[in-house]
N, C-alpha and C positions, 0 to 999 in steps of 0.2 A: 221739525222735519225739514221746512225749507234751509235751515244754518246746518241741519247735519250735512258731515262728509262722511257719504257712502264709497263705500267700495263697487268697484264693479265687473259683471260677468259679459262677455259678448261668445254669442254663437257666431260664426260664421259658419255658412253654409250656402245652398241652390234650392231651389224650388223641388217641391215634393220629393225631400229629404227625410221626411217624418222628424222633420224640426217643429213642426207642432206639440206632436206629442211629447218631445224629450223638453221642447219648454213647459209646457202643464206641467210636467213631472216636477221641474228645476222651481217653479212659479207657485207649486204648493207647497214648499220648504218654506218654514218657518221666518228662515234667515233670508230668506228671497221674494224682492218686491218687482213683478214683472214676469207676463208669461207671455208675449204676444211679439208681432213684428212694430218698433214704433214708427217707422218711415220716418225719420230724422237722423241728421249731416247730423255723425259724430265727430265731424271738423269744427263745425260750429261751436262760437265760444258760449253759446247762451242752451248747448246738447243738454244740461243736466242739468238747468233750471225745467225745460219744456218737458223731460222725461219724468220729472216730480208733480208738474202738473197734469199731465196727463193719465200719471199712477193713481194721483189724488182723486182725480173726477172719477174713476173707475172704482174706489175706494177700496183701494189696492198696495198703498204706501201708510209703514207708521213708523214710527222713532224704535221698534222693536227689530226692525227689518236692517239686518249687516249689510246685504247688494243691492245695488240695481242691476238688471240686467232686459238685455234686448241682443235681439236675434237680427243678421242681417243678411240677405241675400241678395242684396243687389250694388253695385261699387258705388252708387253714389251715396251710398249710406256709408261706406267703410271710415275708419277712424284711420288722420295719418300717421298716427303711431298707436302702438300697442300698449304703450307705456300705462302703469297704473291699471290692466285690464284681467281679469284670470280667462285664458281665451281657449275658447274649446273650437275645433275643426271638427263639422259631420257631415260627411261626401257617403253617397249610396252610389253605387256600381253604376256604368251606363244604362244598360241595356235595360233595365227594371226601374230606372229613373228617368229616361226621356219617355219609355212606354206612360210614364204615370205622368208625366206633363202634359202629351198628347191628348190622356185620358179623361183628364183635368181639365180640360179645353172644353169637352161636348158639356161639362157642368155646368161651367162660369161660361160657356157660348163664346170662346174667344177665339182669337185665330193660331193658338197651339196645337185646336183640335186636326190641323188638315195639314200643318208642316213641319214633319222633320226635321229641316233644314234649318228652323226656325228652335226650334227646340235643341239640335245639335249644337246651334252656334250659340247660344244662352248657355248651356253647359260648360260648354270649353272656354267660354269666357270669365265666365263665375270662375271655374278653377285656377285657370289662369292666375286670376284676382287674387286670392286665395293663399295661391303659392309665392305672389309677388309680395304682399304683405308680409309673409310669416319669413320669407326668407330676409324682408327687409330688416326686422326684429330680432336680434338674438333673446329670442327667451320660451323659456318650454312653454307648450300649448297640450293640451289634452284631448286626441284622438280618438274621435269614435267613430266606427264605421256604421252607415245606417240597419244594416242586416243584425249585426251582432246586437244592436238596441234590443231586437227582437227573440231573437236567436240564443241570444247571450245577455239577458236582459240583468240578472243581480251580477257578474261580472263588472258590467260597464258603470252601473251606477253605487258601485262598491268602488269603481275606481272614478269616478267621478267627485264621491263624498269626501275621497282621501284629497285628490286634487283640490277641490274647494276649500278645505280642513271646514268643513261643515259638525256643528257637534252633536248632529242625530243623521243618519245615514239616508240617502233617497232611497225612496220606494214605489214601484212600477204603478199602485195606484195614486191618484193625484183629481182636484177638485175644477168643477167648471165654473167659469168664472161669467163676466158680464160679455166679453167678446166672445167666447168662447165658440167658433163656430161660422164664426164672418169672415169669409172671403177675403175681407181685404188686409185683413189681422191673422190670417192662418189657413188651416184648413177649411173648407166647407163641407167636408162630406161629415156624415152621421156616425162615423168612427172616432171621431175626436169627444162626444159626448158622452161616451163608452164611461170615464173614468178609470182606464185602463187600457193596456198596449194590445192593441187586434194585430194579428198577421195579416196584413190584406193581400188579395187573390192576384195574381199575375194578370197583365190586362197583354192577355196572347193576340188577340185582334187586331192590336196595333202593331202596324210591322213597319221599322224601321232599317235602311239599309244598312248589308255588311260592313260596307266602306264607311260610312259613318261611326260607327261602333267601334270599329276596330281606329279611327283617328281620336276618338273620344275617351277610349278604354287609354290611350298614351297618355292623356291628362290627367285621367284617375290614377293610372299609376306613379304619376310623376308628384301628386298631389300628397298619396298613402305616404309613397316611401321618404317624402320630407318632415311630412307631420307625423308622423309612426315614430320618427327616429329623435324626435324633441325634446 
């Protein structure tokens, strides 16, 4: 395991993305060693020695496993090239994404729960990132929007299976693992131990301003229609 050369997957994505869930999904395929966020510089030349040991200890990596993969949602994890990567983009809409940042706050008791501003600027940034990267890369990436995950759930992982050439198809349910569940490796709420995709309920309570949204919805869109068109 340590001398193989695996192949590898990266999500990029932002925070309560329901990147959780589509890694469970991606992390109980056969072929795929890894469902969680690793917090490690895929710049670093010693990234995928430390992602094997950490696959290991979770006892989650075997010589049967084609990928590695990890999910990233924040730039200082980003890889400076794409090269050698099968890379998926998953952005959910503003307005139901910083709502669920917000939301996320009163869980983990952080200071998302009180600032928009703080949350607006996390978003625009991540996309930002995002589009810098992929536009840096000429090479197709695989678009999914967070809604249609749910929405449109065999769809996307019908086109997900083709994009990966995986040679048994994903499927919406998917297994928990040893992180499964811990905040700092993903989601923490009680929907992720489901073993399958919940619609979660709109967090209406939190109210975020128009002008915010509507400078944020400009990055979402700017983000869709680069990676849509890959």
């Amino acid at each position: 395991m340590w001398l193989k050369k695996y192949q590898k997957i990266i999500l990029l994505s932002h925070m309560r993305s329901r990147s959780s869930v589509l890694s469970h999904i991606l992390g109980s395929h056969a072929e795929v060693a890894g469902y969680y966020e690793q917090h490690q510089r895929h710049a670093d030349s010693f990234f995928e020695i430390k992602v094997k040991a950490n696959l290991l200890l979770d006892n989650n990596l075997s010589s049967q496993h084609r990928y590695l993969y990890d999910k990233v949602l924040h730039e200082r994890f980003d890889p400076k090239s794409l090269k050698g990567y099968k890379v998926i983009v998953l952005i959910r809409k503003p307005s139901s994404a910083l709502k669920s940042i917000m939301s996320m706050g009163d869980i983990t008791k952080s200071l998302w729960r009180n600032d928009p501003y703080r949350a607006f600027a996390y978003y625009c940034q991540r996309l930002q990132n995002i589009i810098d990267i992929v536009e840096k890369n000429n090479m197709d990436v695989c678009f999914v929007e967070a809604d249609d995950l749910v929405e449109k759930t065999d769809d996307v992982l019908n086109g997900l299976s083709v994009f990966l050439e995986l040679d048994s198809p994903l499927t919406s349910n998917y297994k928990s693992f040893g992180k499964t569940g811990e905040a700092i490796y993903g989601d923490p709420s009680d929907n992720i131990k489901s073993g399958t995709i919940v619609k979660t309920e709109n967090h209406t309570k939190v109210m975020i301003p128009d002008e915010l949204l509507a400078i944020a919805q400009h990055y979402y869109d700017r983000c869709q229609k680069l990676c849509a068109k890959k």
